[in-house]
Every structure is written in C-alpha cells, then in structure tokens.
ROKOL-655124 format. One record per residue (C-alpha): residue in three letters; x, y, z. Coordinates in steps of 0.1 Angstrom, whole numbers, plus 5000, padded with zeros to 4 digits. Each point is the difference from the previous one (the first is absolute). Layout:
alaXYZ;...
END
This chain:
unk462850974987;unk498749965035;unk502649825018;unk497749855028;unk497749834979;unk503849884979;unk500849655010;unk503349904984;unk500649635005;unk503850084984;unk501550254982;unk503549964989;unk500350344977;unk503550044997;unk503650175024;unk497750195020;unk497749745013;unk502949755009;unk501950275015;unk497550115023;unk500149895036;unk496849825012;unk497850185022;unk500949855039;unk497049895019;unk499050295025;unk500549825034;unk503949984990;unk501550294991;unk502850195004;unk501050324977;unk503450195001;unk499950314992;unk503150254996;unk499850415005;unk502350265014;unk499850195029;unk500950364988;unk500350135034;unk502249745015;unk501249924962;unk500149625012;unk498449724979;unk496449875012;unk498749674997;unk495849925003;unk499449615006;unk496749925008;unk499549575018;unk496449875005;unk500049945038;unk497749715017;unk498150035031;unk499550375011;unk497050025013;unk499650355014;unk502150355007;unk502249875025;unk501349744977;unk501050254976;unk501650225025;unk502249725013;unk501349954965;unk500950374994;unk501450075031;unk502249664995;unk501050094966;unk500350365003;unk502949955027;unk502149864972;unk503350224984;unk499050054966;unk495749975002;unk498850334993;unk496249925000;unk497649745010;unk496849984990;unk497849715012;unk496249974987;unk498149735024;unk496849984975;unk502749884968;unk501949825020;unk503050184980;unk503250185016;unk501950274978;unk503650105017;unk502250274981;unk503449955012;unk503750074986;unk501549694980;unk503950145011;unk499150005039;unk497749674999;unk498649724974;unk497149854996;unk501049675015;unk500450195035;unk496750184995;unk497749634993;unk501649845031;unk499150275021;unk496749984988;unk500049625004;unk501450035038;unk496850225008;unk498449715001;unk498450024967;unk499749794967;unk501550174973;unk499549874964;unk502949904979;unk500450324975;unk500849974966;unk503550144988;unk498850244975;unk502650255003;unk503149854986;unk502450164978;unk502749884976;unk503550164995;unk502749874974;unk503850035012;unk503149984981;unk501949745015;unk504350045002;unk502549735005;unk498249704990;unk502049744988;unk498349654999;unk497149855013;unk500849955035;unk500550434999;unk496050064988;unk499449725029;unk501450185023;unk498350354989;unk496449824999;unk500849875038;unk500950335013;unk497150164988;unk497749735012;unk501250045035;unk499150344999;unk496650085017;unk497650144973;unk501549884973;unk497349744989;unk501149874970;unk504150034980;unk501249884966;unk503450054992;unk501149914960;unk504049984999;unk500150044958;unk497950305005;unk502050135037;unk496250165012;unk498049935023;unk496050005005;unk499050055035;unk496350015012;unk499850165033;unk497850165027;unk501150355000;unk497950055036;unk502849775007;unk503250054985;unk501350294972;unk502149964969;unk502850135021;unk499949765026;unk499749714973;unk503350184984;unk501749965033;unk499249675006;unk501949884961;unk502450225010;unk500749875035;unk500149624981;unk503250144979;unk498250134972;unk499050334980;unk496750174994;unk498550234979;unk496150084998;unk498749974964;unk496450045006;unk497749995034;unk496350035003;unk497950124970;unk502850104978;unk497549924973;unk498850344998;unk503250265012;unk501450294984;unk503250185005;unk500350334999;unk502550315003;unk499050285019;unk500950414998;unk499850295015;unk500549775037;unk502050215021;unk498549965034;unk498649715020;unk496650215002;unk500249984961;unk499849645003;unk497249975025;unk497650214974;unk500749744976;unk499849735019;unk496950125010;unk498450124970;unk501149604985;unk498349845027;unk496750174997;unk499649944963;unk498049704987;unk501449704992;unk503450105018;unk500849665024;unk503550065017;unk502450334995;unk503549935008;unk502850284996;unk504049984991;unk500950405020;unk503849934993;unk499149984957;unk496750185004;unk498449694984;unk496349885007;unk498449624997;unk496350005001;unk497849714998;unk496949994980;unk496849864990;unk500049994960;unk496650014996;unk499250335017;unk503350234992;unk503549974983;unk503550144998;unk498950304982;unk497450105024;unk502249995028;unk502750214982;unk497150274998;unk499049915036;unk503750105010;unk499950334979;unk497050105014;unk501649975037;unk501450285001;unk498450355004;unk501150094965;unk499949814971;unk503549964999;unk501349995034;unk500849624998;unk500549734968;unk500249694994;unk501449784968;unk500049654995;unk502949755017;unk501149704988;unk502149795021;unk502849834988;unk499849614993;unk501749885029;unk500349614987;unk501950074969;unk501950245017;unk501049795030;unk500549704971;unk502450204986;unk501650165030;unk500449635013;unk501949894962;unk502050275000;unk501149935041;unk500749614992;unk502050134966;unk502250275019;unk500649745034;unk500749734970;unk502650284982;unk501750115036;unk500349625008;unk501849974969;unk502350245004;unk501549825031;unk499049664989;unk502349994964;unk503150085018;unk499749735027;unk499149774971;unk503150114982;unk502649985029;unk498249655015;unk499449794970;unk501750204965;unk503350205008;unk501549655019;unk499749824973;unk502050214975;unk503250025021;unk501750264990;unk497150225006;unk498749915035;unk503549935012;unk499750285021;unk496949905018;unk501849745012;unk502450255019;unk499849975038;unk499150265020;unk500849875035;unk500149665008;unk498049804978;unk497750314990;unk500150074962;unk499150264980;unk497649874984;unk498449865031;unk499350325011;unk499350164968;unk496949755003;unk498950095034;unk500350394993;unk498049954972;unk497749695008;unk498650225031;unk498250284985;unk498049724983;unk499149855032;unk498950245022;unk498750274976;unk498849874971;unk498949675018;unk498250195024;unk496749934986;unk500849605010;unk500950105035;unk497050205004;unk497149754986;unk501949775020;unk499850185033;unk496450074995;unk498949604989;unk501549865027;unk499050265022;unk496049894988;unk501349635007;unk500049924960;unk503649964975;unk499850134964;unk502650034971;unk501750295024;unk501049765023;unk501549754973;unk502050274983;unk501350125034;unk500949685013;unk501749914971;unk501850354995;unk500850025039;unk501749644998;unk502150084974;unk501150345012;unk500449965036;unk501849654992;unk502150194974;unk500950255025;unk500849755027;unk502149864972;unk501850374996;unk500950105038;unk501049645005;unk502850074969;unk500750325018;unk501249835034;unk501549714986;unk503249994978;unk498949614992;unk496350034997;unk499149874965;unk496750044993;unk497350164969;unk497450235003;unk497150054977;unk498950355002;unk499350014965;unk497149745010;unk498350215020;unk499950324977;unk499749814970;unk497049815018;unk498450355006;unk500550164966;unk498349734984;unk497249985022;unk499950364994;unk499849954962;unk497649715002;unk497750225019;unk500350304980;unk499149794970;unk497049835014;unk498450365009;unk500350114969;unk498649664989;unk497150055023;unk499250334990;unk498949874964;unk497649715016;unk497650315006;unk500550174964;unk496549954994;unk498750155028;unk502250304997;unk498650044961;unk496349995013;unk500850275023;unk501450194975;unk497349984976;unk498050315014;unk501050334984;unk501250305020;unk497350254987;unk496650054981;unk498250274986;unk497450125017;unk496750124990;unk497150255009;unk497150004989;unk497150235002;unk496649925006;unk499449914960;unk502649744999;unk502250284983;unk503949975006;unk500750395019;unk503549925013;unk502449734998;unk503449975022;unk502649725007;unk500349875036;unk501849735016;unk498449675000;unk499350005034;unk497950295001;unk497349804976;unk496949975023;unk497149794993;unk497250144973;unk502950224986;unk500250064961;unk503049854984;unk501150084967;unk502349734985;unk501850064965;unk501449784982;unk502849835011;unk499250095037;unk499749715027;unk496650025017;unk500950135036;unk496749865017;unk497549734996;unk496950224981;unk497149934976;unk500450164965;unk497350324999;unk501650144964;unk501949884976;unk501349664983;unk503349824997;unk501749705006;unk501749915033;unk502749795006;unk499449795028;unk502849704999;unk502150185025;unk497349985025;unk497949684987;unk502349834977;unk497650054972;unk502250034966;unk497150214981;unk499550375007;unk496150025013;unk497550214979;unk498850275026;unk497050244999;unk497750195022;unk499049765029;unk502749784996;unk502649935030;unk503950115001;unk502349825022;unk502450265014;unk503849944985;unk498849874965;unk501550224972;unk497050194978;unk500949894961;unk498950224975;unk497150225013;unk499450265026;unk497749905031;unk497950235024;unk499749775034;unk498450005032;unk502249895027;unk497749705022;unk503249865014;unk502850215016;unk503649985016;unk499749675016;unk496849874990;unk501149984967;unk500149634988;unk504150044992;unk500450095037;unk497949735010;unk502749784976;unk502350125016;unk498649935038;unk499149614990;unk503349944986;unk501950175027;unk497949805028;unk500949684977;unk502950055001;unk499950055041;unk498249695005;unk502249685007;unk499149674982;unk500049675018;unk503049874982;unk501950225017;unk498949815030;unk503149774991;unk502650304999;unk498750165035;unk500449625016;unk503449924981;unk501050345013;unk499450005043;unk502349724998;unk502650094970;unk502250245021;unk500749815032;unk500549664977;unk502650164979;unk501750105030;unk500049695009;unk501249824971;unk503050244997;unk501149925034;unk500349654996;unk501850014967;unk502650235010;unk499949765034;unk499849714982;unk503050104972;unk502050105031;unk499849755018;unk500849694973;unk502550244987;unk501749945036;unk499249665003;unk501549994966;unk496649804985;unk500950214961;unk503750034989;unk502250335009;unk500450064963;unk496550104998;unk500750295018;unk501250314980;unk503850095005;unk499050335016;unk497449885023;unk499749755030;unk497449775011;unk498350275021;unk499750264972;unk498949744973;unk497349905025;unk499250345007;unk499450094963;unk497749684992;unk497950145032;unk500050374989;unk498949904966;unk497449805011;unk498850325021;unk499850234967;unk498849724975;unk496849985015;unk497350234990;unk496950025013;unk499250334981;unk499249814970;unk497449755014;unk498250355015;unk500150134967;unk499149734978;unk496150085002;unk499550365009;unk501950074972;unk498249794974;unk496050125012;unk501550374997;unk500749954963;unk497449814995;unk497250205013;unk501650304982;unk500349804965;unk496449875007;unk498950405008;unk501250094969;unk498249764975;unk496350095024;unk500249695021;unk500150155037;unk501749685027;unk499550055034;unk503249895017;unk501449694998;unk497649815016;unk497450024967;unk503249934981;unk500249695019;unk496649885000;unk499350084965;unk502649814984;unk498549655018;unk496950114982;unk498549694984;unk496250124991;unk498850384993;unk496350105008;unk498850224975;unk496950225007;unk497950034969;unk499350364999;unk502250274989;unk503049735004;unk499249724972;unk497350244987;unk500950354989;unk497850125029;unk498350254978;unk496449854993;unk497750114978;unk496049964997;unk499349854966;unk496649945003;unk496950145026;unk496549874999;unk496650035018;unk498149715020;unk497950205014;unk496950284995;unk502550265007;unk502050254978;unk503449974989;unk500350375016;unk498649815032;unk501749755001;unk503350214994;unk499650255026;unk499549705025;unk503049844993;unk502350374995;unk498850095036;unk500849655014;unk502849924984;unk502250375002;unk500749925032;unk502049684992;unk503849994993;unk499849674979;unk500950054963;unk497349814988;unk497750245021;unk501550254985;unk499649904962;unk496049935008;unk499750435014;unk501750114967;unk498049784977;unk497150095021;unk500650394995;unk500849984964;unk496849804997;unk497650285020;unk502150264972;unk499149774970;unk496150015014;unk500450394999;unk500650055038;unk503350205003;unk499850095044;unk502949855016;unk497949985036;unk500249675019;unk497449945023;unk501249915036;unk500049685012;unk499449875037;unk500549705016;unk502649964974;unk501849655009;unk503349784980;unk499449644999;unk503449864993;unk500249864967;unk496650004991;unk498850374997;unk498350265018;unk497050115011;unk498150335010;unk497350195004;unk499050274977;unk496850215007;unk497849785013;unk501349704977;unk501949665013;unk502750004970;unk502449685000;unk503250054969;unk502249684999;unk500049614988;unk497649745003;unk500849885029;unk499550335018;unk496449974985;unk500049675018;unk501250135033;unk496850255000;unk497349794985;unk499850154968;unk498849764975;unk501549934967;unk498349914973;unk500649804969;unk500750304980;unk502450135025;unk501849644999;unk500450014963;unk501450344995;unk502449895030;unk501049704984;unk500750144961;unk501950255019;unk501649835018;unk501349754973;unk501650274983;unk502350125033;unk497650265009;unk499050085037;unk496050095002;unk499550295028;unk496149945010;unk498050345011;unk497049915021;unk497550235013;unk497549945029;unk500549624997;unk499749954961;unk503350014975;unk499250304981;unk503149964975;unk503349944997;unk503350074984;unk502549804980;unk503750115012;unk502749824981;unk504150065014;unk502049904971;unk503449755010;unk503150204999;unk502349874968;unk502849865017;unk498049805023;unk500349664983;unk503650084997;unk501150065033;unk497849685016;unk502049784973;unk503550175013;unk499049955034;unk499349664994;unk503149954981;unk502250145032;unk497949705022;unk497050275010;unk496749875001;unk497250244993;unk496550065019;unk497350224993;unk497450155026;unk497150244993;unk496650085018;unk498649974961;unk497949814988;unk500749584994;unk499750074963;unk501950284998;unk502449895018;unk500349654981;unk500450234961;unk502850225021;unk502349685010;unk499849824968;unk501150334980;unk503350045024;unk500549655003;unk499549975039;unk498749625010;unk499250095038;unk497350305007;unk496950085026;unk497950204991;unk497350205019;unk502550065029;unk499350325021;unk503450155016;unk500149765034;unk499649714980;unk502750104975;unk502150045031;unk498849625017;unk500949804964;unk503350175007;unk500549835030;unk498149714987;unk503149974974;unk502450095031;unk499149685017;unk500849794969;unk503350065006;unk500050284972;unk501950365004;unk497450224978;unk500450344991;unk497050224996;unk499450224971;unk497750295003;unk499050364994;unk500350095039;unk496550135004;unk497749715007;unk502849784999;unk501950065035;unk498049705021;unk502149814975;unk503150174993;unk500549985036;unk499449635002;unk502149914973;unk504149955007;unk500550254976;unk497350284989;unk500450194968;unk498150314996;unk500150054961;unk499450324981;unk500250185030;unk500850394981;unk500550255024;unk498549845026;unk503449775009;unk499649995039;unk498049705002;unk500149875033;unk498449694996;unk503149864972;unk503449885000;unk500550094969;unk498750344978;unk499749954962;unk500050384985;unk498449904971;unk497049814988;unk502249774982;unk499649625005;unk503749924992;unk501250205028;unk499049675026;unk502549814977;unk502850275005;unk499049995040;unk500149655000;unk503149974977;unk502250265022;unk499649895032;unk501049644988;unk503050194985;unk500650155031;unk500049765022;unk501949794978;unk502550275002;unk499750035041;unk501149625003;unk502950034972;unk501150295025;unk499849775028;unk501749754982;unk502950244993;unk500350175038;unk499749645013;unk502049834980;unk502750265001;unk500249945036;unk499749645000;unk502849974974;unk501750335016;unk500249885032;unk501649684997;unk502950124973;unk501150305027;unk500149725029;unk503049874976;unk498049664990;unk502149984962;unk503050105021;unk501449675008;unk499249884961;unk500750254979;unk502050315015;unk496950254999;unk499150215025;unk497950315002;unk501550295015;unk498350225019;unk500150284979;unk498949824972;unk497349825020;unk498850375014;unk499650114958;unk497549664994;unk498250125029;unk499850334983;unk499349884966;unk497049715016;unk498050305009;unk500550144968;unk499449714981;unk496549965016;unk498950334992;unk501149994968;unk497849744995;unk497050165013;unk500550254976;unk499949794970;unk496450025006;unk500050304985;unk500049854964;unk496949795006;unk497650034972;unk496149885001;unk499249634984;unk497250094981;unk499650324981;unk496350054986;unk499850314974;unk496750225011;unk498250174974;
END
C-alpha cells in the first residue's frame, strides 16, 4: 500500500497504536539521545532545540562560542537555514535546564521541548509504617530536581518514580529516601522489560572484559551492556524483536579468539520481595522472642510473684535504702528492651521528626520513654532515700514493646497473604521448555531443554502433555485441550489446533502441541498480568484521601490529648476533685495520671487508618486477576462501584463479534468475480471484523467460481470513514465498501431494489455491506453477528443489582432495533461512528449519570476514555489497553457483573476497615484517658492498651484479606 496516497481519518488497531508517541510538530523539537564515549568512557547526551531568529553565520557562532564555554558541553552544532541547535554535553557535569537558559540568555527564543526522555524506576521502600511514612517518602522525592512524577503505596512498601535521568540517577533518588530516614532498594530502572542476566567465564582480566563489552555493543539489537567484575556477571539490554538471550550467549562465545576462551550460562536473580518479606518476618519474630525473654521476668517479679507471698517475699528484700530487689531486677532487665530491641522506635523517631512529621515511632517512644525514665527516677530516688515510698512500672514499658513487637509481627505476616494472588500468577510460568529445530522441511532434527528465558520469538516449542505453555504461541501441529482458568478464569479446558493461540502458563491437557513462540519473556500476556496488577496495586484511591488528611494531624493531636489527661488527672487529683480511694494502693496521684496519659499515647493507632485501603485494593486486584478481570488501582475500583448505567458497544461485546456473510448478490452488470475482487482489495486493508468476514466470503466465493489465486490487487487512495466504511481505488476504478449512508455521503444512488434487500435484511438482525463501483452499487453482502447466549442474562442481572443498560452501534436502525429487543436493552443509538459513541457518553455524564463503557478496545477508545469507567472486554493477549480502567480477559459478558460486583465488595470492605481503625480510636482513646474510671473501676493500662494498638492493625488487615473468599454473582456455563 502506498502510504502517501493513505489517508487514515483514525485508526485505533490495538497496544501498539495507543502506545505510540505522536509525532511532535517539527518547529518544536527536542531529542535526547544517550551513547558512550569509549575514549573518555564517560556518558554522552545529544539534545537537539529549534532556535528562533538566526539569521546569518554570526548568529550561530555567538551561540556555539556561548555554549561551548560551558563544563560539561562537548559539541555545539548550530544550523542557521533549520533554525535547529544540536549540543552533545555530559548529563553528570551539566543538565539540560543549564544548557536552554543559556541558549535563552543569547538573546534567542527557544521553543518549549517536549520531555520525551523520561524513564521509570521501581524502589523497594524500608521502614514504612503508616500513612504519614509514604507521605513523607513521596515529598522527599518530589523535592528532588528531576524527579517529575512519585507514587509511593504503603501496603505494597515500593515506589514508582518517573524521572529525568539527564537530571538526576537512581542513585541520587536512593540518597534522597535515604537521607528522609528510610531504605532503598532498586527493583527495576529503565527498560527492564527486555534484560537478561547472565554469568560469565573464562573473565580473568579487565582486557577480557573490554572484548566482551565490545563485541555486545556492536551486535544488533544490543541497547545498554552493564558488567558485575566482582561476580563476573553481565546485564544487557535488548530489543526483542531483532535478537535474544541465546544469541547473545553465542555473541559472548564467539568473543574470544577461540571458541572456548570465554562462556556464558544463564543467571537468575533471586526474588528479592519474598526474600526481604521473609527476612523482615523472621526479624519482627526473633526482636518479639529476645523481648520476651527479658519481658516475662519483669512481668513475673512486678505483677505475679508479689502476689503469692511466700514466693516473691524476697523481692521485697531491700538492697540499700528503699531499693529492692525486685526493683532492680526490673531495671536490669526492662533495659535491654529499651534501648536494643526498641531501637527501631528511636530510630523512625529520630528521622520523622527530623523531616518535621511524627509517626507510630514517636508514640511508642514517648510512651516507653515515660514509663522507663519515670520508673528509673522512681529507682535512684529509693536508692537515696531511706523513706522514699514510691512504684515503678518497668514492666510497662517492656511489656508495651513486646506486644507492639508481636502485633507487628503478625500484621506482616498478615500482609504478606493480601498479595497471594499475585505471587501465584508469577508463579504460573514453568522453569524450562523443550526446544525444537527444525530443518528446512518442517522435519524435527534436534530437540533440547533450555531455561525459559532463553525462548526467543519464532522459536519451536514442543509442549507434552501435562506441560504449562512457557510463551504466548499459535498452535503449528498438533491438538489438545488447554486449561486456561488459571490465566482467564475459564472452568473448560479449550480445544486447541493448528492456528489456534496459547496463553503462556496454561497447563496442556491431554495432547502434545508444536508452538511458535509470538510473545516472549515480558510480552507475554501473564507478564503483562502481572505489570497491571502490580501498578494497581501502586496506585492510591481517593478514599484514601480521608486517611492521608486524618493522618498530618493524628500524631501531634494525640500528643496533645495525652498531655492534658495526665495534666488534667493530676491536677484534680491534687485539688482533690475524684476521691483518694480511686487511686491504687501502690501508686500516687502523679503515677495514676501518668499511666492514663501514657496509655492514651500507645492506644492510638494511626497504622490502621493507613492501612485500611491499600490493603483491601491489593487483594482485590489480585482476586480480580485471578478470575480474568484486570482493575487498575483503586481509583477504577472506586468509580466503578458508583456505576449506575453500562454502555455496551454492539460488536464483538453484545454480539459474538465473529460475523458471517449469509447471503451475496449482484445489482449490477458486473460479475460476482468482479465484484469480489473489488471489495477483497478494498476491504484487506481494514481491521474491522465485519471487513474481515466480507474478504473471506469474498475469497471463498472467487474459489467456488473456479478461481483459486490468492493475489489482491493494490489499492490507492485507500481511506476509513468512521463507522460507515471504506473507500479506494483499485486500477482505475472508484470502489466505495460500507453502509448506506456511506453511499449517501458520495452520491451513489440507491435504488428500490437496493432498499428492499436492505430492509428484509435488515429485519432479520442482519447488517448489509453495499459494494459500489464507479458510482453505481454493484452488489452487496448479507453479514449476520449472532448475540452471545448469556446476553439477555447478564442485562437482567444488571438490572436486578440497579444497572441500567444502553446499547450503541454504528449499524444499521433496524439492526440495531432486532439486537435490543433479543437482550432486553430499552435505551440504544444506532448508526453511531466512534466520536459520537464517545459524545452520548458525556451526553449521559451531564444527566447526572456515572456510566461505564463497555467495548472491544479497538474502535471503542473515544468512548472508553469518556466513560467513568471503560471496560475493554475479551481483550486475549492483548491485555495492555491503555484506553480502559478495567481489562476483561475473556469475551464473556458476565465478567462486567463480577467487575461491577467486586469493586462494590471492596469498597464496602474499605469503609468497614475505616469503621474499625476509626472507631477503635474513637472508643480507644477515650477508655485510656480513664473516662469509666470514676464509674466503674476500669482502666486501661498501658501495656494492655499498647496490645489493642497491636491487634487494630491486625484486625484491619485481617479484614482485607477476607476478600480473598469472594466468589462471582453470576456463573453462566459456556458450551
């Protein structure tokens, strides 16, 4: 096809097309470009600004002499005739900020540039705690010049930094968490789409690693080398579609100047998450273990062994003065707990109050510190008095700490399940595959197992029987049944045979399969899974709007509070407002008032309000993942359970988006074999299914009329007219393929016997595709898309949960009218192209409505992006959408019922959570300040108060993970 005469009014053909950037407009541009100086072995960076007003050779000079006297510019070329300037410079010594105002203080205008080269990195966040922690991440990245845009997720402790790396590093955006009081690991930077790892041999020398350093970057496809010397490992960077693992294994081997002088195999790094998950349980767990060992004692001597008294008589034995032994027992023992294991408290303390924020840290250490320090002052007083009568609580302190310990300790373990489902997707992927070579017969000549990362795209897989499927592949030999439910949450094993997909991770049933790996590593539709729930589960939802407020002010109220109650108990206990006999016989007014405020300190937990969302989207969107509906973070969890109407595209959504061509006939003087090649060679170049069913019919039709070449004749000019057809020329013919009222747009009349085979058509659900030829319908073609079973079912489900239902198509009035009465949908338009899908969207919007859009995601963006909620359905392999909030895996109708169903679940779940970390410290609060004191005797200590603290957290996560039993409302059997 000749791409000039190819005017496209809009194409929307799928993941590449809506992740391509759009071309910039020439008089604006500004291009990045990355190399390394081999010489100097420093990184190079090419940006090129559009420059206004040189007018001759001096103006040029005047900008590369100004710019050239900069550290870090290595180059500056400046073309008067484009108006362009192209400066290579060093992005360590100088950024490109420094280089435009220079430019700018030349005297000349510089355009704005467009930011094209930012990168993403994902960091493994340690020491979060609550929400005001993950503030305080997000606001020291954001201060951080480069760093563009930062989302921090507390359940999920990462990080997702977009940043200008002319600017700023991944080292420097590690110090700068680190320097705010937390810790930082990289998980992924840059393309890490496309990486392998490997382990080198036969390195002995640091010549041995130049030759393979050089012999990597000269081979195709190769985009960044980066070496480990220390472990003699390699990362290298690659483009997919031009060479793979295996090839640069061989490119390695064939380094050296014999074929065995180096090697290289294959490295696999360890999975750092569940390791550091683990390493993080098992720290809590031994910290929780050493605390008890000094905390059981102290419990015993303080609150046990006095009150059997023959047993703890001699605790009572005094020392010197008033000193006991069990006094100091308590303080030998209670300090351990306080400075070393409660060092973690002291530290997150330091560092949140050092970034002008309080957290839980500071709680638990003024709380602990208060009842230690007052303890000890409480010990050397006894010591140098022989009348001082007075009790200490160490076992507060150390008791307080051991069962924040605990509570802790529990709710990581607890929060380690919430991404169960995530960690089984991952897991779904076997470890190795057979390989297979072929020769140039299709004859098997060799067959060998290799790791699963060393599958590269067009590779021969053999899968037997019981095998997952490594890779996404089309079927070239064989049959069997796959099972698919891991992956799409289909219950049925799917018949497969030569042509048909595979879904890499499904488990082949009974047969054995010969495939041809399309999708590899990364591009596989699991590992796409896995990046959309992952980035869900990154993304914050608006309700959590209401834990972020609560928790800038939570800290410093608290603080507050417990002030004034121990201030306010002291002081009426000295003023004698509440009777002595309130106060315990071992205590005085002082200490009682001290308790009520210390309690008050460790009651309050603003963990759990942090917690009460993140938690719930994590499970969620991993419960949802697993039964093939894909949620894009919690804010289309939050928008789709408001959902009050759902758009449903006609199409391949309603419809089973397979048509067929039931009938053809002739209007015309020319041939069926005519008329067929006219509409093949307009119509190939079409994506739309319907187009597609009218090229096959056609083909078959030319075969059935004894024609059997499979040549389509080129078409210029060729031109979409959105949703109405298309139209070409072929040869020296004007040929028009679409509906009447693309006939309409070009003049072509139609006559009464074109009107009558449209409407008896058209009566029976059937959508006429009209082929005219220099201005005259020549024929036409019958397509008929039959309405998927469990249709009718759903709409009445949906209506049942308080969902109305609309229909829109770009068919026919007719057609459209026989489609709505057989699902039972009131509300339709019909002959709607793809804008004016989108505009009845917002049409509905203004009515006050939230709407949800369900489509197919190929003609359907304008809309999906309009709605509040878009729904790509049957989406396959193909599950990055762009355009949609949510991705439906399958072509099953019933799967906008589950969406719907669990994110009203969900964020029924997110308010009981709030209701329990709120209430808790509503009621918490109050009952440590001692308000049932005066009336009933009960008080909380602080040690107990410091275990509901513990067991709030707990109790929220907990819920979050009863999500994991959700089940979906409507099960439709498939045949």
């Amino acid at each position: 096809m000749n791409l000039k005469n190819c005017n496209v009014k809009m194409e929307a053909n799928g993941n590449d097309d809506l992740k391509a950037p759009l071309l910039q407009c020439a008089d604006s541009v500004a291009i990045t470009i990355h190399e390394q100086d081999h010489k100097t072995n420093e990184k190079v960076s090419t940006i090129m600004f559009r420059v206004r007003g040189i007018e001759c050779a001096s103006c040029a000079t005047s900008i590369e002499s100004s710019l050239g006297k900069l550290n870090g510019v290595r180059s500056v070329v400046v073309s008067p005739l484009q108006g362009q300037a192209v400066i290579k410079y060093v992005p360590e010594l100088i950024n490109v900020k420094e280089i435009k105002e220079t430019l700018e203080n030349t005297g000349f205008e510089v355009d704005d540039f467009p930011e094209l080269d930012i990168e993403v990195c994902r960091l493994r966040i340690k020491g979060m705690a609550c929400t005001n922690c993950s503030e305080s991440v997000e606001r020291a990245l954001q201060m951080v010049n480069g760093v563009k845009k930062a989302v921090v997720g507390l359940a999920l402790e990462e990080a997702k930094i977009h940043f200008d790396p002319s600017v700023i590093n991944t080292d420097r955006i590690i110090e700068a968490i680190e320097d705010a009081g937390f810790g930082a690991d990289l998980i992924s930077s840059g393309n890490d789409a496309n990486k392998v790892h490997l382990k080198l041999e036969g390195v002995n020398t640091q010549e041995d690693i130049t030759i393979i350093k050089s012999s990597l970057e000269s081979a195709l496809g190769v985009t960044d080398v980066s070496f480990d010397t220390k472990d003699h490992k390699v990362t290298i960077s690659y483009d997919p579609k031009v060479t793979g693992p295996r090839s640069l294994i061989k490119c390695i081997e064939e380094a050296g100047h014999d074929p065995n002088t180096f090697g290289a195999s294959l490295y696999v790094p360890p999975r750092r998450r569940e390791q550091e998950q683990l390493h993080e349980i098992m720290v809590f767990r031994n910290q929780f273990l050493v605390s008890c060992l000094f905390t059981i004692p102290v419990f015993m001597f303080s609150m046990v062994l006095p009150m059997l008294p023959p047993y703890g008589d001699w605790l009572e034995y005094k020392i010197h003065n008033m000193l006991t032994v069990g006094m100091l027992l308590s303080w030998i023992l209670c300090t351990p707990v306080q400075f070393i294991v409660g060092q973690r408290f002291y530290v997150g303390s330091y560092h949140a109050l050092r970034r002008k924020s309080a957290n839980m840290d500071v709680l638990v250490a003024l709380g602990t510190n208060a009842a230690y320090f007052y303890s000890v002052y409480v010990a050397i007083k006894a010591l140098t008095s022989e009348t001082f009568e007075g009790q200490e609580f160490f076992e507060t302190s150390a008791m307080l700490i051991s069962f924040i310990l605990l509570g802790k300790y529990l709710e990581i373990v607890a929060k380690g399940k919430t991404s169960d489902a995530l960690a089984k997707l991952t897991d779904l992927a076997p470890d190795s595959a057979y390989l297979l070579t072929l020769d140039a017969d299709g004859n098997v000549i060799a067959e060998m197992e290799i790791n699963t990362q060393l599958i590269e795209r067009n590779d021969i897989i053999k899968i037997v029987p019981g095998a997952k499927v490594p890779i996404d592949g089309v079927v070239i030999d064989g049959q069997s049944h796959v099972n698919e439910s891991m992956i799409t949450g289909e219950a049925r094993p799917i018949a497969k045979k030569p042509g048909d997909k595979v879904i890499g991770g499904t488990m082949n049933e009974n047969g054995c399969l010969l495939v041809k790996a399309t999708h590899v590593g990364t591009e596989t539709a699991l590992s796409q899974i896995v990046q959309l729930v992952e980035a869900a589960q990154l993304a914050r939802a608006p309700v959590q709007k209401l834990a972020d407020q609560i928790s800038r002010v939570f800290v410093p109220t608290v603080v507050t509070v417990a002030f004034i109650t121990w201030l306010g108990w002291y002081i009426s206990g000295k003023a004698g407002i509440y009777p002595k006999h309130l106060i315990p016989k071992d205590m005085d007014g002082f200490e009682l008032a001290l308790q009520f405020g210390i309690s008050v300190l460790v009651v309050a937990c603003p963990c759990a309000l942090g917690l009460a969302t993140p938690t719930a989207v994590m499970v969620a969107s991993g419960k949802g993942a697993s039964q093939g509906v894909l949620i894009k973070g919690g804010n289309a969890l939050e928008k789709a359970h408001k959902v009050k109407t759902i758009v449903f595209d006609k199409t391949g959504t309603l419809t089973v988006g397979k048509p067929l061509v039931v009938s053809a006939v002739l209007f015309s003087n020319f041939s069926m074999e005519e008329v067929c090649d006219m509409a093949t060679a307009t119509e190939a170049n079409s994506e739309h299914p319907i187009a597609k069913a009218v090229v096959e019919h056609a083909k078959r039709l030319r075969q059935k009329f004894g024609s059997n070449t499979e040549h389509v004749a080129d078409v210029k000019e060729f031109e979409v007219h959105l949703g109405t057809g298309v139209s070409g020329k072929v040869g020296h013919r004007t040929v028009l393929v679409g509906n009447k009222r693309l006939m309409r747009a070009f003049n072509v009349p139609v006559g009464p016997n074109v009107e009558a085979y449209i409407s008896e058509h058209e009566q029976l659900a059937r959508t006429c595709v009209l082929v005219a030829i220099d201005g005259d319908v020549a024929g036409a073609f019958s397509v008929t898309d039959p309405v998927k079973p469990e249709a009718r079912l759903v709409i009445s489900f949906l209506r049942s949960m308080g969902i109305s239902s609309v229909m829109m198509t770009g068919d026919n009035l007719s057609t459209a009218i026989a489609v709505a009465k057989e699902v039972g949908i009131e509300t339709f338009f019909a002959e709607t192209d793809p804008v004016g899908k989108a505009d009845k969207i917002k049409e509905l919007q203004m009515k006050g409505m939230n709407v949800a859009m369900v489509g197919d995601g190929i003609n359907d963006s304008p809309a999906l992006v309009a709605a509040d909620v878009g729904m790509a359905i049957g989406a396959g392999t193909d599950v990055a959408i762009e355009a949609a909030d949510i991705v439906l895996i399958k072509s099953n109708l019933e799967d906008v019922v589950t969406a719907i169903d669990l994110s009203r679940k969900t964020m029924s779940r997110i308010r009981l959570n709030y209701v329990w970390a709120l209430g808790y410290n509503i009621l918490g609060m109050p009952i440590a300040a001692g308000i049932l004191y005066p009336l009933t005797g009960i008080r909380l200590p602080p040690w107990l108060a410091g275990a509901c603290m513990a067991a709030s957290s707990l109790s929220v996560v907990c819920s979050s993970l009863l999500l994991q039993s959700y089940k979906k409302p409507l099960q439709v059997e498939h045949t």
